[in-house]
VOPAGU-2260 file (C-alpha; in pm, 1 decimal, decimal comma):
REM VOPAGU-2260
SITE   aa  ch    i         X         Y         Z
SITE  UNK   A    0     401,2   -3322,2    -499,8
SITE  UNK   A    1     540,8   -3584,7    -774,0
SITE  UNK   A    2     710,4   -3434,0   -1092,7
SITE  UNK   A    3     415,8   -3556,6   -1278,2
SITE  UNK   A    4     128,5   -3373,7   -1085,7
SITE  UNK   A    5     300,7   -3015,9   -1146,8
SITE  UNK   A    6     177,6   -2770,9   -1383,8
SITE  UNK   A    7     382,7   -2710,5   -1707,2
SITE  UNK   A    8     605,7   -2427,6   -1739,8
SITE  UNK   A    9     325,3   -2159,2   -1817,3
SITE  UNK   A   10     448,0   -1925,5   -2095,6
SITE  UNK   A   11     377,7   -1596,0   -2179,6
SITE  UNK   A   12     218,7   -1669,6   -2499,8
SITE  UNK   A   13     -22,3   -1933,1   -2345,5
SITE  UNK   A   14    -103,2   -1644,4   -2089,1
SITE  UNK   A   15    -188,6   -1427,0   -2348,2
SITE  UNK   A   16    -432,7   -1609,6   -2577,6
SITE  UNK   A   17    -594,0   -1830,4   -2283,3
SITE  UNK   A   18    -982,6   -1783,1   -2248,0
SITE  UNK   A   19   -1237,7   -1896,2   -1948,8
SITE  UNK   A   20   -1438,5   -2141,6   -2132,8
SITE  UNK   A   21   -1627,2   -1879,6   -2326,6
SITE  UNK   A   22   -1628,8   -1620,6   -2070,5
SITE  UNK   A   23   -1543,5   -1285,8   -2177,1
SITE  UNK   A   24   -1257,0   -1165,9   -2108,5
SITE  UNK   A   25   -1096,8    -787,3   -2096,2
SITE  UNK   A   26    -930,1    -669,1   -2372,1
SITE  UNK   A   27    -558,6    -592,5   -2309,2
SITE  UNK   A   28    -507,6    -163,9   -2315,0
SITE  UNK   A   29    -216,2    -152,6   -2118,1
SITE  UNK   A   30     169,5    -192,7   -2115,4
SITE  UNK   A   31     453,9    -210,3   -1859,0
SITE  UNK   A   32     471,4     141,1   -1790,7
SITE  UNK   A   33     125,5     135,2   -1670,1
SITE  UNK   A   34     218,6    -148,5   -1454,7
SITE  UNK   A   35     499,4      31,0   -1336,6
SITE  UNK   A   36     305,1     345,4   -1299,6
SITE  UNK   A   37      23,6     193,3   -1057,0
SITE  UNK   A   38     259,2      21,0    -869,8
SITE  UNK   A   39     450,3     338,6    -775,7
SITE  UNK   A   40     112,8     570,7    -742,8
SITE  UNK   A   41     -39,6     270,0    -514,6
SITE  UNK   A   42     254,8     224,8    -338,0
SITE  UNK   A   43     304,0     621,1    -221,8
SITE  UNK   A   44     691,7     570,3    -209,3
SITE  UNK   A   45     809,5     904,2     -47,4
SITE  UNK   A   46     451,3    1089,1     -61,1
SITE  UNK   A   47     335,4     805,2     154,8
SITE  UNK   A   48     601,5     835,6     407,4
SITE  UNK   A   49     590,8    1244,9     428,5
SITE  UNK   A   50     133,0    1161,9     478,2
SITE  UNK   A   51     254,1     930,6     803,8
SITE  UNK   A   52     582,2     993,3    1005,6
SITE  UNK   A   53     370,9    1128,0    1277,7
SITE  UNK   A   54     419,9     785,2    1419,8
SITE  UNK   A   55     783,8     766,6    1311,0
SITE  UNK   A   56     896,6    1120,1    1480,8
SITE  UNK   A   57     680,5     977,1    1811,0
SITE  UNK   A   58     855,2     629,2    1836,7
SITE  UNK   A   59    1197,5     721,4    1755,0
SITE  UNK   A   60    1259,3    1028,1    1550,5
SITE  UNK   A   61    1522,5    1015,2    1286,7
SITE  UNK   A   62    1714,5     699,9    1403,0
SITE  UNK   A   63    1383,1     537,4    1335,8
SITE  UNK   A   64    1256,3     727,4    1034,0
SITE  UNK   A   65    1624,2     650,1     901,4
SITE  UNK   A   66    1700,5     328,9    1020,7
SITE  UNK   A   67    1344,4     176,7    1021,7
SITE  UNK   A   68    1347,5     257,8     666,4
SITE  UNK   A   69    1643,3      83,2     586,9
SITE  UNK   A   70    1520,8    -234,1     781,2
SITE  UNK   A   71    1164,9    -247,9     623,1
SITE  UNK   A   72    1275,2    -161,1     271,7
SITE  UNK   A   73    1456,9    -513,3     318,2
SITE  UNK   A   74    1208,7    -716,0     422,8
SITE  UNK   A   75     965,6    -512,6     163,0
SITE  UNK   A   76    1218,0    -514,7    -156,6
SITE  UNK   A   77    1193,0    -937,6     -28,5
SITE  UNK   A   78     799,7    -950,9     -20,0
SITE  UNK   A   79     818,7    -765,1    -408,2
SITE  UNK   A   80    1049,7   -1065,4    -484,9
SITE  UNK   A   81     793,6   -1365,0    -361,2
SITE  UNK   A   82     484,7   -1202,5    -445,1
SITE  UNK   A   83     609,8   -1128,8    -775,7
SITE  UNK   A   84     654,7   -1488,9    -832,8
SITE  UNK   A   85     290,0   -1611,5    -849,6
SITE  UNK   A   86   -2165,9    2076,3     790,5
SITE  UNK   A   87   -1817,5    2060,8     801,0
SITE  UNK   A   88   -1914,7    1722,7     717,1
SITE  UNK   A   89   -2114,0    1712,9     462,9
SITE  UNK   A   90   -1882,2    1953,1     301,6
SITE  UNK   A   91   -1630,8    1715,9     327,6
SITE  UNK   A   92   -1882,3    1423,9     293,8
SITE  UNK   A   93   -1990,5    1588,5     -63,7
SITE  UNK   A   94   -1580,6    1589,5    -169,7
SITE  UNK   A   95   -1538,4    1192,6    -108,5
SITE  UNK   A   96   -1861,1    1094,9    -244,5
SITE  UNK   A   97   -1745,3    1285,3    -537,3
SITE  UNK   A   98   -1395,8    1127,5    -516,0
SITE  UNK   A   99   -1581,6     817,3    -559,8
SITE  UNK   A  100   -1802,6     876,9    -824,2
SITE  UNK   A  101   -1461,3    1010,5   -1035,5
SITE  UNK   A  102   -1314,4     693,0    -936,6
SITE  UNK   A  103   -1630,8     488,8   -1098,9
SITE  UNK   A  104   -1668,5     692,5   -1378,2
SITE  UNK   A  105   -1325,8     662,9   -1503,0
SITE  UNK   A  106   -1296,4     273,4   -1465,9
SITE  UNK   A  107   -1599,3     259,8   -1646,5
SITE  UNK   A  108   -1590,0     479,2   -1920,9
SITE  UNK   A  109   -1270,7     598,8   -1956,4
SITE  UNK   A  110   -1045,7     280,6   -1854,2
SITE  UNK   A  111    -789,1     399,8   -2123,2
SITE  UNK   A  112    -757,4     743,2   -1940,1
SITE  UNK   A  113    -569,8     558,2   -1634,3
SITE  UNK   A  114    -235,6     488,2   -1844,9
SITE  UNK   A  115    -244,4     848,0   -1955,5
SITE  UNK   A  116    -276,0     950,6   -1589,5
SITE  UNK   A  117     -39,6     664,3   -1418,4
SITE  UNK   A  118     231,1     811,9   -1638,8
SITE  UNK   A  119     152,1    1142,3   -1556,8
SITE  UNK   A  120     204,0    1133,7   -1166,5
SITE  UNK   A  121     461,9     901,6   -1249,2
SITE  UNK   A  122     641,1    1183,9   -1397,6
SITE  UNK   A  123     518,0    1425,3   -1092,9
SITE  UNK   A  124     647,5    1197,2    -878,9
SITE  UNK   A  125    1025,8    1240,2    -959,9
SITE  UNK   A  126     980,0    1579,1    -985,8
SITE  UNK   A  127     795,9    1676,2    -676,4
SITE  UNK   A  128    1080,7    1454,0    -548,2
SITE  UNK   A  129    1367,2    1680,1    -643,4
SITE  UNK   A  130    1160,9    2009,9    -584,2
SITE  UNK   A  131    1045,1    1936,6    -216,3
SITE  UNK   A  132    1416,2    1848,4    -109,5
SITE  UNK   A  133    1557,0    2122,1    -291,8
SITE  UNK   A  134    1311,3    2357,4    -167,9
SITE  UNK   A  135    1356,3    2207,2     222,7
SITE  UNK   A  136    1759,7    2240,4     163,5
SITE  UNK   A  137    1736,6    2613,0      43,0
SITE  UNK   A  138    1505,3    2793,7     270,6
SITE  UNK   A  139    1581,3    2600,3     612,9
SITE  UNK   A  140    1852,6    2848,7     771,8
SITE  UNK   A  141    1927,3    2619,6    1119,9
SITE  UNK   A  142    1948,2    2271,4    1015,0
SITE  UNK   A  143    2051,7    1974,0    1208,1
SITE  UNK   A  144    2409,7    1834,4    1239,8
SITE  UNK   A  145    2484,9    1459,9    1117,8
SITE  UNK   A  146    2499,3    1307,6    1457,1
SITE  UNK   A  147    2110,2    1427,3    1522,6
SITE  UNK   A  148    2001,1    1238,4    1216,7
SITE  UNK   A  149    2199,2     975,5    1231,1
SITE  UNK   A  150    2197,6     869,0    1583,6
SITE  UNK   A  151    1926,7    1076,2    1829,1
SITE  UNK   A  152    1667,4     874,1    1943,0
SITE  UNK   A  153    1314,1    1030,5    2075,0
SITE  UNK   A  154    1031,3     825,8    2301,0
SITE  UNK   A  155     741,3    1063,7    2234,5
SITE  UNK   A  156     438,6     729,7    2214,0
SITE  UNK   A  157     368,3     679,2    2600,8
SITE  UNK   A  158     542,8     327,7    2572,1
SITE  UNK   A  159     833,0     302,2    2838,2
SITE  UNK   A  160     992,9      44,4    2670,6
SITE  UNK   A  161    1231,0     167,8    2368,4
SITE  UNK   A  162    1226,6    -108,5    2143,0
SITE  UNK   A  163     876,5    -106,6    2162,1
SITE  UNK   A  164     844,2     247,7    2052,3
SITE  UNK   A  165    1121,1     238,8    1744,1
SITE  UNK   A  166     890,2     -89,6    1628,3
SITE  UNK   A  167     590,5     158,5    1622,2
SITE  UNK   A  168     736,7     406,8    1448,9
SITE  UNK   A  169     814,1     148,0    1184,2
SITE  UNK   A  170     485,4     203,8    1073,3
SITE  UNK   A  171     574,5     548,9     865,9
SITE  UNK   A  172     795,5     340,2     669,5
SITE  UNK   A  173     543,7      50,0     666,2
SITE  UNK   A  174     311,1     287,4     506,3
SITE  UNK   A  175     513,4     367,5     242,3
SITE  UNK   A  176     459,7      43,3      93,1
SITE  UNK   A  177      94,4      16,2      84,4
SITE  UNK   A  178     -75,0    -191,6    -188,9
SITE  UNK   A  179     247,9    -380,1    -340,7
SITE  UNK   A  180      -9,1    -659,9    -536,3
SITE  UNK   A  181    -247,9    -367,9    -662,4
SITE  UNK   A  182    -104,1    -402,0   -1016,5
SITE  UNK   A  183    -158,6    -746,2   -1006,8
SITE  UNK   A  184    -504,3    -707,0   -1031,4
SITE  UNK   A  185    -466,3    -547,9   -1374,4
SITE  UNK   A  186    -277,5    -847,7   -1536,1
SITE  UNK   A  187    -500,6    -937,9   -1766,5
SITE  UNK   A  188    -502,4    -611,6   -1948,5
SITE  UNK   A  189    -116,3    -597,0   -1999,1
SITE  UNK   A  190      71,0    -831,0   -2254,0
SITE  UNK   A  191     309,2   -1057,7   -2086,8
SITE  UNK   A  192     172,7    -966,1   -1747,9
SITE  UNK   A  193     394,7   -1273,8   -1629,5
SITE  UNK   A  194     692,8   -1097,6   -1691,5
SITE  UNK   A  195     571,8    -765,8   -1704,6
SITE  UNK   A  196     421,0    -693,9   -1354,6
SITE  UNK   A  197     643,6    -877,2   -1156,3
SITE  UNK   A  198     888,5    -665,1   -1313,1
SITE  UNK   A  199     740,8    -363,5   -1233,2
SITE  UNK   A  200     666,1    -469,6    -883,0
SITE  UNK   A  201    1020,3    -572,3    -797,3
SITE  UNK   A  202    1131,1    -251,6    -971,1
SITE  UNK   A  203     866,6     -24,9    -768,6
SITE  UNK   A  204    1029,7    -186,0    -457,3
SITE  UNK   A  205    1339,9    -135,3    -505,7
SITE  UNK   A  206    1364,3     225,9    -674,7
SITE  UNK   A  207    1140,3     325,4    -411,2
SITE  UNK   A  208    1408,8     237,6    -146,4
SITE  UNK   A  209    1667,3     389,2    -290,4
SITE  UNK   A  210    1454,6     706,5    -361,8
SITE  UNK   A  211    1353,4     805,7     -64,1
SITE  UNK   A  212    1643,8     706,2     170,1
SITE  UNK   A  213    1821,3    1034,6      44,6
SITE  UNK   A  214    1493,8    1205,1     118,1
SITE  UNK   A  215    1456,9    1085,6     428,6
SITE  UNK   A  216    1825,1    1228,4     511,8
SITE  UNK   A  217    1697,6    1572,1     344,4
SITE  UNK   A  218    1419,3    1602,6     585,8
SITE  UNK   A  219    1568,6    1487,7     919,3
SITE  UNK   A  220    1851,7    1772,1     873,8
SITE  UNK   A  221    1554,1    2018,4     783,1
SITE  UNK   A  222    1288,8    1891,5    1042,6
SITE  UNK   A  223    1347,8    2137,2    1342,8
SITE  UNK   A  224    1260,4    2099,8    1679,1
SITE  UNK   A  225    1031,6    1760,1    1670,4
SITE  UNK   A  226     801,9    1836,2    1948,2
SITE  UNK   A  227     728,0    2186,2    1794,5
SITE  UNK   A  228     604,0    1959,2    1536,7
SITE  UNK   A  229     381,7    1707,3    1713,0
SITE  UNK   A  230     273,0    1977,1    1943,1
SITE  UNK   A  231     113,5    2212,0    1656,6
SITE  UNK   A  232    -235,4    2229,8    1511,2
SITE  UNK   A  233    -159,9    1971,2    1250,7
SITE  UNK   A  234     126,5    1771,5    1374,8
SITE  UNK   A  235     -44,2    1476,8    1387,2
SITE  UNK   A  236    -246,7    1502,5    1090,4
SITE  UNK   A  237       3,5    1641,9     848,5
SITE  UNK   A  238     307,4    1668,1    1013,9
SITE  UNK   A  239     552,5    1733,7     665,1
SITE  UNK   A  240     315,0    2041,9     607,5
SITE  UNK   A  241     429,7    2176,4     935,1
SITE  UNK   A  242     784,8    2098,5     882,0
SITE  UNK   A  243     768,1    2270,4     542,0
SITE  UNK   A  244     578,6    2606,9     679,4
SITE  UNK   A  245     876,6    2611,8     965,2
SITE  UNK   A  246    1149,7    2567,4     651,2
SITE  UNK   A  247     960,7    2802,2     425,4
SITE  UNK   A  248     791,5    3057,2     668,3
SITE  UNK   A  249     494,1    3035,2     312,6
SITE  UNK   A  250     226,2    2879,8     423,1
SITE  UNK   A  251      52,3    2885,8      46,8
SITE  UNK   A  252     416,5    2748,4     -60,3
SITE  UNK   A  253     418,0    2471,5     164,2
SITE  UNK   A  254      21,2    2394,4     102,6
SITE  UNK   A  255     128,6    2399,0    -254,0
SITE  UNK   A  256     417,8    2127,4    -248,2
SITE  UNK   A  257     207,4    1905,5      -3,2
SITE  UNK   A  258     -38,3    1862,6    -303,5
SITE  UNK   A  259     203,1    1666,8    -482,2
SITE  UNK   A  260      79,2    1412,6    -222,5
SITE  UNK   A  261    -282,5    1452,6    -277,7
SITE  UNK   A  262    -237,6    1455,3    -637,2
SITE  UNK   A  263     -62,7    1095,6    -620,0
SITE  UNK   A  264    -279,8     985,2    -364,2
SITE  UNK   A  265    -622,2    1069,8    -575,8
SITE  UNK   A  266    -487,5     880,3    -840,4
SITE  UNK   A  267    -394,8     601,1    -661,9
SITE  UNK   A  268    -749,2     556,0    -606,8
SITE  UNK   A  269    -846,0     540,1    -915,0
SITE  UNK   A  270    -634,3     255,8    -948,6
SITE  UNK   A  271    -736,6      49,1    -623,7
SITE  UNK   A  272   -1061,3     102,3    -734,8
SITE  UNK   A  273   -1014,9     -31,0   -1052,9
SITE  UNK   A  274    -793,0    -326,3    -907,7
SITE  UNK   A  275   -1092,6    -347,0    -663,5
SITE  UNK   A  276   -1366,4    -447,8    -942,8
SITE  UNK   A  277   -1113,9    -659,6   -1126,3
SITE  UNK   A  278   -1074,6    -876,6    -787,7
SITE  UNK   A  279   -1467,2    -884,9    -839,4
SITE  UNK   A  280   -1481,7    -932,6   -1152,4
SITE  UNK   A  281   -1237,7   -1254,5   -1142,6
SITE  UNK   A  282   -1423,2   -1364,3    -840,6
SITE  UNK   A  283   -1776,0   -1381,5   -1051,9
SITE  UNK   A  284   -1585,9   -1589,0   -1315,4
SITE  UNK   A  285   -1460,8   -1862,7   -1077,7
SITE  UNK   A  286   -1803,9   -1864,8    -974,5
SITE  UNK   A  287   -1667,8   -1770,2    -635,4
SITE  UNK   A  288   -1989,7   -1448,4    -666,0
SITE  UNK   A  289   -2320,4   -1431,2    -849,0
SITE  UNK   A  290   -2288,6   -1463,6   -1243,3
SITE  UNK   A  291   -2365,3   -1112,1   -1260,5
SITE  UNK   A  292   -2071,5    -952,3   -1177,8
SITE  UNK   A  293   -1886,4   -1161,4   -1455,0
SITE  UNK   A  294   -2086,9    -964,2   -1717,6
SITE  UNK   A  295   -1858,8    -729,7   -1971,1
SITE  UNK   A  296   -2009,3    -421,6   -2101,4
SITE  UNK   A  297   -2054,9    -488,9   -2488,9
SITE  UNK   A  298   -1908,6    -156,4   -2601,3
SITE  UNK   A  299   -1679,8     -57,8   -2315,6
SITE  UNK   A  300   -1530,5    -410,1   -2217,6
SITE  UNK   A  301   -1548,2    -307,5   -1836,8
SITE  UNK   A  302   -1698,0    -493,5   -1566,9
SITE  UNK   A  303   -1977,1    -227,3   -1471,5
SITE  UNK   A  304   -2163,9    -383,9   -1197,4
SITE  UNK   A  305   -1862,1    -466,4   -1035,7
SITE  UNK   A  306   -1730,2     -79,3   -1047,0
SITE  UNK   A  307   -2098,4     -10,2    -939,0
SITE  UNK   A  308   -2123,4    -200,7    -622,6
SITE  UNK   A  309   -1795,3     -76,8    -441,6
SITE  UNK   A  310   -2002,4     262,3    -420,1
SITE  UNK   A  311   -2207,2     147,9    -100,4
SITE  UNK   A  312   -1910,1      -6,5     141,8
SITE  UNK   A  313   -1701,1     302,6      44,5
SITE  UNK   A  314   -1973,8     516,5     158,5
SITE  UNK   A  315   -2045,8     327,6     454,6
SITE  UNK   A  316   -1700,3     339,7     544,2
SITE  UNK   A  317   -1694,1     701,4     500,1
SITE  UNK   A  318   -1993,0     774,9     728,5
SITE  UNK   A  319   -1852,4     508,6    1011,5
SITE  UNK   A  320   -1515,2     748,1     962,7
SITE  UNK   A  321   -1816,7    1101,4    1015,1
SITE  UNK   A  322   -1984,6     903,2    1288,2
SITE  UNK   A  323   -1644,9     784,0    1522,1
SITE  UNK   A  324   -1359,7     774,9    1434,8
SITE  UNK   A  325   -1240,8     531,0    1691,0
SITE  UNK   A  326   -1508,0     300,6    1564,9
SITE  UNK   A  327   -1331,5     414,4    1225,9
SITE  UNK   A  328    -945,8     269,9    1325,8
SITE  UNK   A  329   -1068,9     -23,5    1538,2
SITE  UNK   A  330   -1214,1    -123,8    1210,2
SITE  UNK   A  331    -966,9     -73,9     971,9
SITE  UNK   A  332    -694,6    -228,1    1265,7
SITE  UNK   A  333    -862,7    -612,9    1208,9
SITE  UNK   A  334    -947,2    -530,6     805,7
SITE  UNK   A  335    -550,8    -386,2     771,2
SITE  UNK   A  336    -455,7    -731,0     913,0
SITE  UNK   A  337    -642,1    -923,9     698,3
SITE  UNK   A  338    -507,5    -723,2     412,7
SITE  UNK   A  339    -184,7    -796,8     507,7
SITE  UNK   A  340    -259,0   -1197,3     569,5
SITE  UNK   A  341    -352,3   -1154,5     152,2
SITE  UNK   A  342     -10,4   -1126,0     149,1
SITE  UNK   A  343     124,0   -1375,4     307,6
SITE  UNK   A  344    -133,1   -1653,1     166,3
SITE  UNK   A  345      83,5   -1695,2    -168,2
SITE  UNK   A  346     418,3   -1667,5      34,2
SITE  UNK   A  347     357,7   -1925,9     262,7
SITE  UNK   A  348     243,7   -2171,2      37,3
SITE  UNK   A  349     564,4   -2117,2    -200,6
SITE  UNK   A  350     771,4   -2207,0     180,7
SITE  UNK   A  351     595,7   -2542,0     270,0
SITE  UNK   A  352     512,5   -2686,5    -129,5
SITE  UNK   A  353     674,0   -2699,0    -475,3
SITE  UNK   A  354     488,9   -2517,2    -679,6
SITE  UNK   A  355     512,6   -2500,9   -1121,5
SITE  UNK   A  356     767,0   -2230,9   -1210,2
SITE  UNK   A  357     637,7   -1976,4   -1464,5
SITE  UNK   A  358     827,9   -1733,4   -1664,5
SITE  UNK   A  359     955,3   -1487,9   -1354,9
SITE  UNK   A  360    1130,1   -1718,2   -1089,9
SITE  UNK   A  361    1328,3   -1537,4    -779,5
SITE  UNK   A  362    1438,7   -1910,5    -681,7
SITE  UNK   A  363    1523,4   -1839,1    -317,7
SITE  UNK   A  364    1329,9   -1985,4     -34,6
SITE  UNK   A  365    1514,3   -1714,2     186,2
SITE  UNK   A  366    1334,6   -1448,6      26,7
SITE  UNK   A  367     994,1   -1603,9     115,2
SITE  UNK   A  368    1093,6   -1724,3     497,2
SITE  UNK   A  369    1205,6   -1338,7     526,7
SITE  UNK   A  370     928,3   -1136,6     359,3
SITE  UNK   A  371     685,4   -1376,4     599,2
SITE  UNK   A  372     861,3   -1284,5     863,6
SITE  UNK   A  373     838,1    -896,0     849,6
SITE  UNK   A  374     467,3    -958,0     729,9
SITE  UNK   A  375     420,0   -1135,1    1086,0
SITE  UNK   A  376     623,8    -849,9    1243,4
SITE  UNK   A  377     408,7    -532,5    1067,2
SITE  UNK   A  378     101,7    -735,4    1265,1
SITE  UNK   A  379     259,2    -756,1    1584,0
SITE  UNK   A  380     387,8    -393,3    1586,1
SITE  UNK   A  381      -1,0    -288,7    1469,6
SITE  UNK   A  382    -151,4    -425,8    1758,2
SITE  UNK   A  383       6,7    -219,7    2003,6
SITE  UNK   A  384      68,7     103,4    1734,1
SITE  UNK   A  385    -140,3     320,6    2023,6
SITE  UNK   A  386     -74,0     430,6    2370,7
SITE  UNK   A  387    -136,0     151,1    2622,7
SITE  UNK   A  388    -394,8     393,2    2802,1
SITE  UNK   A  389    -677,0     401,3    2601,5
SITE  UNK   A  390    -946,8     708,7    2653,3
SITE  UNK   A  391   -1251,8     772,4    2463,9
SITE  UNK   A  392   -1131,7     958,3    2138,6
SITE  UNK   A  393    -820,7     680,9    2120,2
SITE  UNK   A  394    -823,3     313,4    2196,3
SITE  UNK   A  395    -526,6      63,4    2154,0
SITE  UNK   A  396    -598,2    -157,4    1848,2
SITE  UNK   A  397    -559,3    -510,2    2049,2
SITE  UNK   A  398    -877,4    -639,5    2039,4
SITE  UNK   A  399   -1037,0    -672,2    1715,1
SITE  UNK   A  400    -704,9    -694,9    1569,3
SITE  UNK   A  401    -634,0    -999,3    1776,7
SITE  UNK   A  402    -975,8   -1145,5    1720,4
SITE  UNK   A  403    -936,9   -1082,8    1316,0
SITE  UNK   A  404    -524,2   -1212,0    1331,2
SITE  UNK   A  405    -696,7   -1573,7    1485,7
SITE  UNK   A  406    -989,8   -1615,8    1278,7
SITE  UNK   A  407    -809,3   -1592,2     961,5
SITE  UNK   A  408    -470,2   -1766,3    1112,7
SITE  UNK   A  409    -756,7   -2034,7    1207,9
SITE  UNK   A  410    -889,1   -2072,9     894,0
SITE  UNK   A  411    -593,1   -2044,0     688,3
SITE  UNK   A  412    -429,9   -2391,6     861,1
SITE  UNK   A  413    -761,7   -2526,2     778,1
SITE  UNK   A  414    -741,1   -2449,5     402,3
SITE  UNK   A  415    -333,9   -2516,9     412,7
SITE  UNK   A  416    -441,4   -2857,6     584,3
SITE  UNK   A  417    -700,5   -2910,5     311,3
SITE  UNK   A  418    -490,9   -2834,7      17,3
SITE  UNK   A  419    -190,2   -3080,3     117,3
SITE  UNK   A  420    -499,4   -3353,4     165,5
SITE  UNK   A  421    -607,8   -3366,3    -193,5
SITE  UNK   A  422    -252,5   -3220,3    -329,1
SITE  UNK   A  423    -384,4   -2946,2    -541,0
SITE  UNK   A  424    -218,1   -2619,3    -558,8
């Protein structure tokens, strides 16, 4: 790309007062700690890593809960830096459809409510931080010695192959990290979102590294006998909740500090859902969807239809989840792929072309080439995250996984090949 075909330096300013040819835009309600505050909430940080080491205490135990962490906080604290740059049932079917409906009615008529509630958890988030590790510290009486949490390694996934195992239980660390562009989606509700949100994403990334290393340590030394802990009722479900009734002997106590995770986690859906119908909303005013979607409420300056419409596929997810739940995972293997791909899209593109520099530059091609990298490595390790002997209530995730990774690999040269043809970016 010639000097004279790139973009000018885009300023903050011209971000702010820019318009879409007369189509209405949201009003800007937000600031940087509600950037900040989504990103963490979205993110799950340590709450997100206590709701899946299940997978970490099979493939490893603490030399990969410890370790793995340190390696994919890297790679992660990397992919902040280059994306920054651009009966039973239906009682539980009646709680998530009315999960959902909270979710809708907030983001429609109470948009404002979210920074109120971002900063909130925000704040119950450092908190529940220092209260579960003081709480696991005080009441475990027999707690591991340095060399089992530094150095003991445990096969527990059915792979014989170690390296193979440690990769899987990457994945509780992986987790952690969920949803790093969600506060991107809210950009055009936050002044300065170019330096803003990139700011807040980088920050997310890197406090929630150094967070919940130290936690990490807490836990190991605290965790007990780690097939006791697969082995029981909810092991691998909610392992942490087990680990804390075994510390505590209180099963109300240990109930009661595993909310904290809930409590984040219901929030955080109100903000991917909100993220959700801004991605829609956007969408509508490329004209990339039907001119409906585009519309703005006249009073509430929300995008309703678009809030409105992610109420069927989340119920219809919900009922494949009721219906089988290994039609449920074999699913979301090939959709979690593509999510991740999302990710990649922007990275790539900043590797192979020269793209306009805006007000937040990271200026190292390293930190792409390495954040692609783990991106490509999370797939691989997600393909074979199950058993290799599949049975009917667990299958191995190969399959539609593979067939998604090639379709979209497939038509992502194709676009990449079309874009450096007519040398737009």
């Amino acid at each position: 790309m010639s000097e004279s075909q790139k973009l000018p330096h885009s300023s903050s300013t011209a971000l702010d007062t820019a318009t879409a040819d007369g189509v209405p835009t949201i009003e800007k309600r937000f600031n940087f700690w509600t950037a900040l505050s989504v990103a963490v909430c979205t993110s799950g940080a340590w709450e997100g890593w206590t709701a899946s080491i299940a997978q970490g205490l099979a493939g490893g135990g603490p030399v990969c809960l410890l370790w793995g962490w340190v390696f994919v906080s890297a790679g992660i604290l990397c992919m902040s830096f280059a994306l920054a740059e651009f009966h039973v049932a239906l009682s539980w079917g009646s709680i998530c459809i009315a999960c959902m409906a909270c979710w809708a009615i907030v983001n429609i008529f109470a948009v404002r409510l979210l920074h109120y509630m971002n900063t909130t958890v925000l704040v119950l988030h450092v908190v529940g931080f220092v209260v579960v590790i003081g709480v696991l510290l005080g009441f475990t009486k027999d707690k591991h010695d340095a060399a089992y949490v530094f150095t003991n390694f445990e096969n527990h996934t059915g792979w014989n192959n170690n390296f193979v195992s440690w990769s899987i239980g990457l994945l509780s660390a992986l987790y952690a990290y969920n949803s790093l562009d969600t506060v991107t989606h809210f950009c055009e509700e936050i002044p300065d979102a170019n330096i803003l949100v990139p700011r807040a994403m980088v920050l997310q990334a890197g406090a929630t590294a150094l967070m919940t290393f130290p936690f990490i340590i807490a836990v190991l030394f605290c965790i007990g006998d780690v097939g006791a802990v697969l082995a029981s009722p909810i092991g691998t479900m909610s392992p942490f909740t087990q680990i804390l009734i075994n510390s505590t002997s209180n099963i109300g106590l240990s109930c009661f500090l595993n909310c904290i995770s809930s409590v984040v986690a219901m929030t955080a859906g109100f903000d991917v859902w909100g993220a959700a119908s801004r991605s829609i909303w956007s969408m509508a005013r490329d004209n990339a969807l039907p001119g409906a979607f585009v519309k703005l409420h006249p009073r509430l300056k929300v995008p309703v239809l678009a809030n409105l419409v992610l109420l069927l596929p989340s119920i219809v997810v919900f009922m494949i989840y009721i219906w089988n739940t290994t039609a449920f995972y074999g699913i979301m293997a090939g959709v979690l792929v593509a999510f991740q791909l999302s990710y990649v899209l922007p990275i790539g593109i900043n590797i192979f072309y020269t793209c306009s520099a805006g007000a937040y530059v990271n200026g190292q091609r390293v930190i792409n080439l390495r954040s692609s990298t783990r991106r490509e490595r999370r797939d691989g390790v997600f393909l074979v995250s199950q058993p290799p002997t599949p049975c009917t209530r667990r299958q191995n995730f190969r399959e539609p996984s593979d067939c998604a990774d090639s379709a979209l690999c497939l038509l992502l040269a194709q676009h990449c090949f079309w874009l450096g043809e007519i040398h737009k970016f």
